[in-house]
C-alpha positions in Angstrom: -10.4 -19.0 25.2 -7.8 -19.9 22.8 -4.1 -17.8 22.0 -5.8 -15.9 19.2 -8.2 -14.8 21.6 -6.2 -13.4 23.6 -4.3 -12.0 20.8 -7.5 -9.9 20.0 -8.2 -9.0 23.3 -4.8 -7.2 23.5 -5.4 -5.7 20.0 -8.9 -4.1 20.8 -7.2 -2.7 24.2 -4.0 -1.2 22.1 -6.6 1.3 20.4 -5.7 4.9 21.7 -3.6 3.4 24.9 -1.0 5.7 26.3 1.9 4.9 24.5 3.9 2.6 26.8 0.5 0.9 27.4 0.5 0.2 24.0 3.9 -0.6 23.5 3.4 -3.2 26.3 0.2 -4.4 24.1 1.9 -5.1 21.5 4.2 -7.4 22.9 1.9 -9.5 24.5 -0.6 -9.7 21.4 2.6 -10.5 19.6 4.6 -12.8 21.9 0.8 -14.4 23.9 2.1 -18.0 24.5 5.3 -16.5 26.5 3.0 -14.5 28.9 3.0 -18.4 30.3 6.5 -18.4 31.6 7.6 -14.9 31.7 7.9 -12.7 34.4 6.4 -8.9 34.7 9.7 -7.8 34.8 11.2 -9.7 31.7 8.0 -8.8 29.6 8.8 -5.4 30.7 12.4 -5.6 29.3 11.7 -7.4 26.5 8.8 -4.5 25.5 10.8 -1.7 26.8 8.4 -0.2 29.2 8.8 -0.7 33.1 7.0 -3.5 35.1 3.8 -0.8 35.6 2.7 -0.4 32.6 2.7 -4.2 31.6 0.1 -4.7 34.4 -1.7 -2.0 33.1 -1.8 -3.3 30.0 -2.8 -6.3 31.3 -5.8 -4.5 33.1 -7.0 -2.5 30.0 -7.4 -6.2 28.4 -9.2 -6.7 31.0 -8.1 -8.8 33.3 -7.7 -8.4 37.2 -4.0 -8.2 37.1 -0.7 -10.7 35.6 -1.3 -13.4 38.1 -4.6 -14.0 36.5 -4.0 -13.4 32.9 -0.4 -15.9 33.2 -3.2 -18.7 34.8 -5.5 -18.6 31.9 -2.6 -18.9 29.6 -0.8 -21.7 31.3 -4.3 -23.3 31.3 -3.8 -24.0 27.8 -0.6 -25.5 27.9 1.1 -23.6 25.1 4.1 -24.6 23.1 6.7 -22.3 22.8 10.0 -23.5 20.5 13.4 -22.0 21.7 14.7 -19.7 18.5 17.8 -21.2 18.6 16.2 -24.5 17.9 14.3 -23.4 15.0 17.6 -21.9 13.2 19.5 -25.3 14.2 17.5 -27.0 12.2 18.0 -24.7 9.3 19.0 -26.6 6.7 20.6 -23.1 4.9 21.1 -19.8 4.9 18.2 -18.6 2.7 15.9 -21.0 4.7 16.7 -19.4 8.2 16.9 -15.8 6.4 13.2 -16.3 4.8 11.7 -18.0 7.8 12.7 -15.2 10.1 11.4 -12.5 7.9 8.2 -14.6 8.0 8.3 -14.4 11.5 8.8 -10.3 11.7 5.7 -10.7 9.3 3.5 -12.2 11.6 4.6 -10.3 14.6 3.6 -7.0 12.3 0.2 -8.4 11.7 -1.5 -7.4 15.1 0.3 -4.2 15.5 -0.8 -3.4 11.9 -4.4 -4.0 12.8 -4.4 -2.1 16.0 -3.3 0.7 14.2 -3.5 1.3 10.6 -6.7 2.6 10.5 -5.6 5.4 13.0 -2.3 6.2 10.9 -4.4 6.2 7.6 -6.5 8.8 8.9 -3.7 10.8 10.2 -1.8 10.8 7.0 -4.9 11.9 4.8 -5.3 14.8 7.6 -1.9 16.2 6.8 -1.2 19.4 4.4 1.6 19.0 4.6 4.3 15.9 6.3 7.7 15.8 6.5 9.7 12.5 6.8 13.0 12.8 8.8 15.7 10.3 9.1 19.6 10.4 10.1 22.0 8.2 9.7 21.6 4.6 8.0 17.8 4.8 8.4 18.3 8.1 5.5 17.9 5.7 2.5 15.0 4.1 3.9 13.4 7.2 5.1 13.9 9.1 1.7 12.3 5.5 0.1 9.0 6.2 2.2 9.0 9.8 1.7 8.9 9.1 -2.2 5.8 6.5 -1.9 4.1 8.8 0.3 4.4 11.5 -2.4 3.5 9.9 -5.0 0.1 9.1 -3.7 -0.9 12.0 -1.5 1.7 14.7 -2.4 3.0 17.4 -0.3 5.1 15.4 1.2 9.2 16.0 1.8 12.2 14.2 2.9 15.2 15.9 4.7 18.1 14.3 6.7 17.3 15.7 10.7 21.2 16.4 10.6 21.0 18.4 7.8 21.1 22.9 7.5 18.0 22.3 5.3 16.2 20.1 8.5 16.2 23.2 10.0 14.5 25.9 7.7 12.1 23.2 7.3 11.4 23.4 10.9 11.0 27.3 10.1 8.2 26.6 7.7 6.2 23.9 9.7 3.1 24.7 11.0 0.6 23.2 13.4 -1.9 21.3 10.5 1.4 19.5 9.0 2.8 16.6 10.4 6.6 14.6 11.1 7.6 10.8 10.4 10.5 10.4 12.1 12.1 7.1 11.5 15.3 5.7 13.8 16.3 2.0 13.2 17.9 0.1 12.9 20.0 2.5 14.1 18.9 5.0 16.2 19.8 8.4 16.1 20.0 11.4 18.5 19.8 13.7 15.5 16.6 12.5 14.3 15.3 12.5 18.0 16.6 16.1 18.4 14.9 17.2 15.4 11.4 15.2 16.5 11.9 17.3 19.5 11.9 20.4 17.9 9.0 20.0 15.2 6.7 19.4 18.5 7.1 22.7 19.4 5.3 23.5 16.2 2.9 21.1 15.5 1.7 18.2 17.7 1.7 15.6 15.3 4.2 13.6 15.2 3.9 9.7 13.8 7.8 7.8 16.0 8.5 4.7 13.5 11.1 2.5 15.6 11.5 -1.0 15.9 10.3 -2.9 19.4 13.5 -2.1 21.1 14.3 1.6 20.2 13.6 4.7 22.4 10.3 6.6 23.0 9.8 10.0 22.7 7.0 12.4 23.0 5.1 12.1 19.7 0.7 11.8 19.0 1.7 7.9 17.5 4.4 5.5 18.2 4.3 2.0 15.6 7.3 -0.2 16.4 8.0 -2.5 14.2 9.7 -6.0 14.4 13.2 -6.0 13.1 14.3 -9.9 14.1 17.7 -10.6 12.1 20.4 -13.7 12.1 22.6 -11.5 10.7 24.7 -7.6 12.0 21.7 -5.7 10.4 18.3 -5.6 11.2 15.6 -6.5 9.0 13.6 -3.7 7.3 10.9 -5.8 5.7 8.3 -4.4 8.4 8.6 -1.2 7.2 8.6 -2.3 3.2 5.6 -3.9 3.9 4.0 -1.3 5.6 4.3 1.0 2.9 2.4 -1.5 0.9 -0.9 -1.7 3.4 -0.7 2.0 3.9 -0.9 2.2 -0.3 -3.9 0.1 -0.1 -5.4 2.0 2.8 -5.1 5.2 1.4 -6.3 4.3 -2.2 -9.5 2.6 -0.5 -10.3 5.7 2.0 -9.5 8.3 -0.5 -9.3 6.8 -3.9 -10.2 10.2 -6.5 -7.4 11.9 -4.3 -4.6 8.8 -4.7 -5.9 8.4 -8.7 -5.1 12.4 -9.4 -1.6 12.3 -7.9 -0.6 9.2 -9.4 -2.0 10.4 -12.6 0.2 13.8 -12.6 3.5 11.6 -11.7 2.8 9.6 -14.6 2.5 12.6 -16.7 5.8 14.2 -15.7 7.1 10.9 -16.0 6.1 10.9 -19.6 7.6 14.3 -20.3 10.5 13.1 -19.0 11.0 10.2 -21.2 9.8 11.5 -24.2 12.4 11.0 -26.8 
């Protein structure tokens, strides 16, 4: 077997796992040449699930337990090139900068594949979604709220720490569903909020990046958010909304033409001299 391999063994097995089997999944279809020299416990860590659920991920692959899936990959000798050597040899800012967005790009890759087609479906399922935010991760929230609308519709944005978050919540029923968004800050708010919308409708789609905190919620896609720098990056999430724009205008494409067609309308009437 080679890395890649692997890599889609752990992708196939992330389909519909329990979310901190998943979450564990991810990692190792995103990080498989460290699986060499790690321990369960620093994978575990690193993933942000305990040491149990790596080695059930590591069974769902299916293989008979760590010990035997660290043998096979130590078997192929992989190199694994510290980080901090890679941005030594940066010759610039922009260089380092661009190379690790690159990096969060390809880490997205197999979490995108695991899952898109199940968040695709969910989305054109909606009547109705709210997308919630607090906090620093508002602007970015309100940015994915406003490309969701334009292709499907029927879609709002509210601040969870906002009065109007909660006659939202008053008007939510169980076919609509909640993107709740925290990084790269995280936000009790937005949590609180997630919490309460479950009461009302069980679906419930937790964007986070690979370190922030689970909660209850029918899908979980953590994102990579790598930086050099005080923030973390974003670009996951930017380019998510562009495969979820080609998703949804292949899977539904008379429904995405018609709402795009009526904003461009308005848009007319709006600009008419």
């Amino acid at each position: 077997m080679k890395i890649s391999d692997f890599q889609m063994q752990f992708e196939q097995a992330s389909v519909q796992a329990p979310p901190a089997v998943q979450r564990a999944l991810v990692w190792l279809a995103q990080h498989t040449p460290e699986i060499a020299w790690q321990r369960v416990d620093a994978i575990a860590r690193h993933a942000g699930v305990s040491p149990a659920s790596v080695v059930r991920a590591v069974q769902r692959a299916g293989f008979e337990g760590f010990v035997d899936l660290q043998a096979q990959i130590r078997a192929l000798d992989p190199v694994i090139p510290p980080a901090w050597q890679t941005v030594a040899t940066t010759p610039d800012v922009t260089t380092s900068v661009l190379a690790q967005e690159i990096a969060n790009l390809t880490e997205l890759e197999p979490t995108l594949r695991a899952q898109i087609d199940v968040i695709t479906d969910w989305l054109l399922s909606r009547q109705h979604l709210i997308v919630t935010a607090s906090l620093m991760t508002a602007s970015l929230a309100e940015h994915v709220a406003l490309n969701f609308r334009y292709l499907l519709g029927g879609v709002d944005f509210v601040d969870a720490a906002s009065s109007q978050a909660w006659m939202l919540l008053r008007d939510l029923h169980d076919e609509d569903g909640v993107v709740g968004i925290s990084y790269p800050r995280y936000s009790t708010r937005t949590s609180a909020f997630l919490g309460q919308c479950a009461k009302r409708t069980p679906h419930i789609l937790w964007i986070t990046d690979l370190g922030g905190p689970s909660i209850p919620a029918e899908l979980v896609l953590r994102l990579p958010s790598t930086s050099q720098s005080h923030y973390s990056s974003t670009v996951a999430l930017m380019a998510l909304i562009q495969v979820l724009a080609h998703e949804l205008a292949e899977r539904e494409p008379q429904r995405i033409r018609r709402n795009i067609e009526a904003a461009d309308a308005v848009w007319r009437i709006l600009h008419e001299p």
